[in-house]
C-alpha positions as CSV (number, residue, x, y, z in Angstrom):
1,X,-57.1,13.8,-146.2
2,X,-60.4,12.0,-146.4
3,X,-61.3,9.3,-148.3
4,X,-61.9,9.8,-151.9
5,X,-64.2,8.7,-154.5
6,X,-63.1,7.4,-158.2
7,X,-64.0,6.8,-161.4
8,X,-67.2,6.8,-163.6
9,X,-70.6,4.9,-163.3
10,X,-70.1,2.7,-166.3
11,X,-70.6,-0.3,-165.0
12,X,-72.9,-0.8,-162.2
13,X,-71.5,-2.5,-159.6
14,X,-69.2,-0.2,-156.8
15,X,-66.4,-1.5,-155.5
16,X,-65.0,-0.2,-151.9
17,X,-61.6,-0.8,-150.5
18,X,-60.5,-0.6,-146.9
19,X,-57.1,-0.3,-146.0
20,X,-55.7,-2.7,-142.7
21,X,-54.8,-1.5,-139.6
22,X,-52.3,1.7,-140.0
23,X,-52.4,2.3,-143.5
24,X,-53.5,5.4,-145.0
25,X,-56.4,4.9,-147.9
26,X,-53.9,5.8,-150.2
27,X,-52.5,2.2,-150.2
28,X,-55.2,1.4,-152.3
29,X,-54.4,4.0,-155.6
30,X,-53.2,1.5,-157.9
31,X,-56.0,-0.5,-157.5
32,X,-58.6,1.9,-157.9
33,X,-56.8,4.0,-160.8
34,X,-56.8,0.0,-162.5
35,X,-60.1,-0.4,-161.4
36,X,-61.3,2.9,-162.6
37,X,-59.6,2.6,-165.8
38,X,-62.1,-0.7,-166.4
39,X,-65.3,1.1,-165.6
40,X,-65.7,0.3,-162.0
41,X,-66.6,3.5,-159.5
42,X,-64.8,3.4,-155.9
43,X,-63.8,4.5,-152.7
44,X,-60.9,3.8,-150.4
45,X,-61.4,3.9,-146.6
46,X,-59.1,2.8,-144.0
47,X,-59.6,1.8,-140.3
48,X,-59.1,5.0,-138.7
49,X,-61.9,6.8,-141.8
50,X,-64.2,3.9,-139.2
51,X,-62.6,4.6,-135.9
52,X,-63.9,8.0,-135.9
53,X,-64.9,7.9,-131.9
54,X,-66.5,11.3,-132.3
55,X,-70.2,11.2,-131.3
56,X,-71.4,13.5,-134.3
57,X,-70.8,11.2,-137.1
58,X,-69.9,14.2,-139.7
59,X,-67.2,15.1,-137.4
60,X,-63.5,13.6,-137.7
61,X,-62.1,15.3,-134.4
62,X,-60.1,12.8,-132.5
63,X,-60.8,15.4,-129.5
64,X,-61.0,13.4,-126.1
65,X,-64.2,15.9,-125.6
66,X,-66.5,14.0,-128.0
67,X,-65.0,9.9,-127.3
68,X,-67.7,8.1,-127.3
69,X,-67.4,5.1,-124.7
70,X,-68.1,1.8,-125.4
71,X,-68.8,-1.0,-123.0
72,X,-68.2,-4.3,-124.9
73,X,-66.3,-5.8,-128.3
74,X,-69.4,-6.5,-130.0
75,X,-70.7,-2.6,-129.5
76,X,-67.3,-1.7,-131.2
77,X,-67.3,-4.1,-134.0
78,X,-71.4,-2.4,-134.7
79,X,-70.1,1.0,-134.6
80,X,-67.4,0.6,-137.3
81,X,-69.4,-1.3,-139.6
82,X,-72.2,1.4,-139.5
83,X,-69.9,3.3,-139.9
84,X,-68.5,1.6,-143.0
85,X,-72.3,2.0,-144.1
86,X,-72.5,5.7,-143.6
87,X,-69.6,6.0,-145.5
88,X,-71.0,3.6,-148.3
89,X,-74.5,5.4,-148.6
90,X,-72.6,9.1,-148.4
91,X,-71.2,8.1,-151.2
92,X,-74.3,6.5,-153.2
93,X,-72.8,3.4,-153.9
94,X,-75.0,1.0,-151.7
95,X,-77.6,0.6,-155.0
96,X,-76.2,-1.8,-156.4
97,X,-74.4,-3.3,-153.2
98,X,-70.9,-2.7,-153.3
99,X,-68.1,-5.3,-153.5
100,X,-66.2,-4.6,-150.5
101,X,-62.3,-5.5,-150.6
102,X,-60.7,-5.5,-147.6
103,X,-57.1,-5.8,-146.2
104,X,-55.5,-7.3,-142.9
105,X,-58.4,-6.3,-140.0
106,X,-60.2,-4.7,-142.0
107,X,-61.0,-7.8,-143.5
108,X,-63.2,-8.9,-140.4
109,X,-65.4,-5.9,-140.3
110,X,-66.3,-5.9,-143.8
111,X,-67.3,-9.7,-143.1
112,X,-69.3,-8.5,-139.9
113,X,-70.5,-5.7,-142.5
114,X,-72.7,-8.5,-144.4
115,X,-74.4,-9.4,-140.7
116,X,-76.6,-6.1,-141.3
117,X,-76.2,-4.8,-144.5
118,X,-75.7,-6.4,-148.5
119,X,-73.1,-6.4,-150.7
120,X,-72.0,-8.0,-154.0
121,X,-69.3,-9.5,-152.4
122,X,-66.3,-10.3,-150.9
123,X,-62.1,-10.1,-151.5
124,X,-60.6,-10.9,-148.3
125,X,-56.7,-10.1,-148.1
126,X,-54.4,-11.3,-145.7
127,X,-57.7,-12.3,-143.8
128,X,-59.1,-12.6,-140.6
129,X,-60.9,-15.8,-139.8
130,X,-64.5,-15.5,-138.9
131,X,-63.0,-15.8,-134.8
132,X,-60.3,-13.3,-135.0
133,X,-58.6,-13.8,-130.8
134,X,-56.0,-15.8,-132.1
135,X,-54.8,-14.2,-135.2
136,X,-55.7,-10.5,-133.2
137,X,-53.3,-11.3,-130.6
138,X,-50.7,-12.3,-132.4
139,X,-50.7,-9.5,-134.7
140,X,-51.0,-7.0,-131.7
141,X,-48.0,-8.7,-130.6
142,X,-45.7,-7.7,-133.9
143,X,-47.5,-4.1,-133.5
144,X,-45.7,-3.9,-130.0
145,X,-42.6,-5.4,-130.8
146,X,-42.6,-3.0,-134.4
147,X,-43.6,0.3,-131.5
148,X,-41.2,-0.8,-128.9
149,X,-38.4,-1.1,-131.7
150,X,-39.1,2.1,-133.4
151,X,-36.2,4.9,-132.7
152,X,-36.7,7.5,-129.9
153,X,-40.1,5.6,-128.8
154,X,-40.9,4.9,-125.2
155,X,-42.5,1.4,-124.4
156,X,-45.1,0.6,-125.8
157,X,-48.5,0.8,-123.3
158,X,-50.6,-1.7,-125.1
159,X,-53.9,-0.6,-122.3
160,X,-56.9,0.8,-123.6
161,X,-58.8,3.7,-122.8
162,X,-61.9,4.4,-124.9
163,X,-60.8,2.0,-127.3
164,X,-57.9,4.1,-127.9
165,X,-54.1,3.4,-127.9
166,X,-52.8,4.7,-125.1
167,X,-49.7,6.4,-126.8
168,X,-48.3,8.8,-128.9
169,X,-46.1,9.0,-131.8
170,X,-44.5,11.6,-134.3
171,X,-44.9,11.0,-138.0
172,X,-41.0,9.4,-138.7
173,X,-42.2,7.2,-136.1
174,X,-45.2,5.9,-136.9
175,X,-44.1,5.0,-140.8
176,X,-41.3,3.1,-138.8
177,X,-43.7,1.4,-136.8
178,X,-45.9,0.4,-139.9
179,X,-42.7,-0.7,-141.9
180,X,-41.8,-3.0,-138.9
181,X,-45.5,-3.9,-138.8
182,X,-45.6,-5.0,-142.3
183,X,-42.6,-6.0,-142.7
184,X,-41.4,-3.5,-145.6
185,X,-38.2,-2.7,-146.0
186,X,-37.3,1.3,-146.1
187,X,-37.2,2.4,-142.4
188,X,-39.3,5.4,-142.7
189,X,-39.5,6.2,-145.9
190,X,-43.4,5.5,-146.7
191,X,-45.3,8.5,-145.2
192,X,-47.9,7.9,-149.0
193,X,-49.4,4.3,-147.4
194,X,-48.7,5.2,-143.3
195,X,-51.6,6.8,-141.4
196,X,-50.8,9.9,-139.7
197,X,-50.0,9.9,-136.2
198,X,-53.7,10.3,-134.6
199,X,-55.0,8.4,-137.2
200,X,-52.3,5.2,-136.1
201,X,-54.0,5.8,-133.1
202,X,-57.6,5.2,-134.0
203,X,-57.0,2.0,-136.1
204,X,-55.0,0.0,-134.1
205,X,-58.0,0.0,-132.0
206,X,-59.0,-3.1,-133.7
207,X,-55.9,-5.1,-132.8
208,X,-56.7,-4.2,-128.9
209,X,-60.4,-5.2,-129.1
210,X,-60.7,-8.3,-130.9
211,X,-57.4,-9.7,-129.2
212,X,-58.4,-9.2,-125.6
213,X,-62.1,-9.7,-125.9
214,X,-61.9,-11.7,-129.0
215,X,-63.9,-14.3,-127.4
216,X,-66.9,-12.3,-127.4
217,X,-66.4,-11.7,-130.9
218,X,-67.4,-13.9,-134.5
219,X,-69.0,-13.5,-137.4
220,X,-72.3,-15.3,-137.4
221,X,-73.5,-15.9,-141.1
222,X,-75.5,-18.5,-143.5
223,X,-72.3,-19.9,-145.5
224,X,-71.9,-18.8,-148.6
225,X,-73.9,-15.3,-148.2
226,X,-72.1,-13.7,-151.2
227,X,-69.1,-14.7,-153.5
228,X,-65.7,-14.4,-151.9
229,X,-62.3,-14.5,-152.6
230,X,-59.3,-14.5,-150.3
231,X,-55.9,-13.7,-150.8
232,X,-53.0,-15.3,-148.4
233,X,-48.9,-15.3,-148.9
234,X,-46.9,-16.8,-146.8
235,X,-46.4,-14.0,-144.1
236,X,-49.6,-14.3,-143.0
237,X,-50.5,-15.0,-139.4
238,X,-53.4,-17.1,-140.6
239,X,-53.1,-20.9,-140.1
240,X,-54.0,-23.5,-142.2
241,X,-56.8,-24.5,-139.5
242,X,-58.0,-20.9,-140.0
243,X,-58.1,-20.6,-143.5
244,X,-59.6,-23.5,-143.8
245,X,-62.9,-22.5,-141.7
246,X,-62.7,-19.1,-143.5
247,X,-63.4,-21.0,-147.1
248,X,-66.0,-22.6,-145.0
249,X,-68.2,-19.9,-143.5
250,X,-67.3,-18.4,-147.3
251,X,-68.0,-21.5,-149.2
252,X,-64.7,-20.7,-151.2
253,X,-63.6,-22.9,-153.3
254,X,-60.0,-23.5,-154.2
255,X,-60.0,-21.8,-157.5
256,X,-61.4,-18.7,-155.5
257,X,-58.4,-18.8,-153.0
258,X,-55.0,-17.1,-154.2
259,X,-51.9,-17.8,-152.7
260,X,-49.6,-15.3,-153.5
261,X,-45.4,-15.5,-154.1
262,X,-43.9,-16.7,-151.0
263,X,-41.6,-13.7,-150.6
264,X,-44.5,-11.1,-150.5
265,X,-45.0,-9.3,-146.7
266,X,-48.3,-8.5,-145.8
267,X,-49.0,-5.1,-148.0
268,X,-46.2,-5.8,-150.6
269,X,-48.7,-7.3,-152.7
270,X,-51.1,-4.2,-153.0
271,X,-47.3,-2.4,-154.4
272,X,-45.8,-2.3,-157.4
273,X,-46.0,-5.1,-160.4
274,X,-47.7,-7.5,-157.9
275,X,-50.5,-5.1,-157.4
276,X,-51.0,-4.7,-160.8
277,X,-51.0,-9.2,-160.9
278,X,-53.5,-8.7,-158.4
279,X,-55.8,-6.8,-159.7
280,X,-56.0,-8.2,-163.3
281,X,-57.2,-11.5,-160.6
282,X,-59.7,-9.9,-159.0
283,X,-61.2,-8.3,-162.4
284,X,-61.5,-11.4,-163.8
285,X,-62.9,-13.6,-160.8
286,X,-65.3,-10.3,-160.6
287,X,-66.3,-10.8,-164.4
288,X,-66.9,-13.9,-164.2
289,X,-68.0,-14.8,-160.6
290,X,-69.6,-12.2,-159.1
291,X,-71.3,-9.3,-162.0
């Protein structure tokens, strides 16, 4: 299923969510039904709607006959933000710019998003600091250890070939993967947020890249560009250190930094009643901050 769009154009400013690395758009419902039910059109994307390797950009095919190769990090990074554009302008909600809100690594493309193209702003969840190796690797890490524990699966092969996961998994496997990943509990029993298996594929791409040629890799803007919030609990792999030069490049105040209940995992927080805390947050520090 492709990404949707919601809502009505009452109020004028569009707000675009991205789902982190192996979750299915669909993670983002709540939050756009809440959204939508306060006026606000939107769209939900994941990683794998931007990994689309095909060279025709109207095509989805994951077929090995249209990969398109690409020779360094940085050509990567550019070709899913334009694609994050595409998707943006196909669905005319680049005038006014969008507020992008972003989850886990999808968190860093939407900040290397504002490099070439506007928007309103910025909610950064479970971020990514503005030089990702550290917090790339160790992520990619808990993505092997979640593949390599996951029933029936042979070992993991964490090599790339055309920025492509050099694997394959069935369906019960891959929402085992991305509740190990996450740290849900439930074993396999969330097929509505996991990605399907050749989309798993696609957007873990992110996790190889910017962890072995992370180096290569920042986001290079004027402080401040655009309002930003971040959201953080304490599973993050973000450090201190890290969030602290994320506020910077951002110029994020304190007030503008939520830290959520210690108990949350990574995407419990966009689930049940704390999404629906969440949101009312982000509403308001919209209201007032950024319309």
């Amino acid at each position: 299923m492709g990404p949707k769009a919601h809502g009505v154009h009452e109020r004028p400013l569009p707000i675009v969510f991205i789902a982190g690395e192996g979750l299915h758009h669909n993670i983002w419902s709540q939050s756009v039904t809440f959204f939508s039910n306060a006026g606000y059109n939107g769209l939900c994307l994941s990683l794998a709607t931007l990994s689309s390797f095909s060279s025709s950009s109207s095509s989805s095919s994951s077929s090995s006959s249209s990969v398109t190769t690409f020779t360094s990090s940085n050509e990567w990074i550019d070709h899913q933000v334009h694609q994050l554009h595409q998707s943006i302008s196909h669905h005319n909600l680049n005038t006014p710019p969008p507020l992008l809100v972003a989850h886990s690594g999808s968190t860093f493309i939407a900040q290397k998003y504002l490099e070439s193209f506007a928007a309103a702003g910025l909610v950064l969840l479970n971020p990514w600091p503005p030089h990702p190796q550290r917090v790339a690797a160790q992520l990619l890490l808990e993505w092997k250890s979640a593949a390599n524990s996951s029933s029936s699966s042979s070992d993991f092969d964490a090599t790339i070939t055309n920025n492509n996961i050099n694997s394959t998994y069935n369906q019960l496997q891959v929402d085992e993967i991305i509740c190990r990943y996450y740290r849900m509990p439930g074993g396999g029993s969330i097929s509505h947020v996991a990605q399907d298996s050749d989309s798993f594929q696609k957007s873990s791409a992110i996790l190889q890249w910017c962890a072995l040629n992370g180096d290569q890799i920042a986001v290079d803007l004027e402080p401040g560009v655009v309002p930003t919030m971040i959201v953080t609990s304490a599973a993050d792999v973000i450090n201190e250190d890290e969030i602290d030069s994320l506020k910077e490049q951002h110029n994020v105040p304190d007030e503008w930094h939520l830290k959520m209940n210690s108990d949350l995992t990574r995407v419990s927080m966009l689930q049940e009643s704390s999404c629906y805390t969440l949101n009312n947050v982000i509403l308001n520090w919209v209201e007032d901050s950024v319309m």
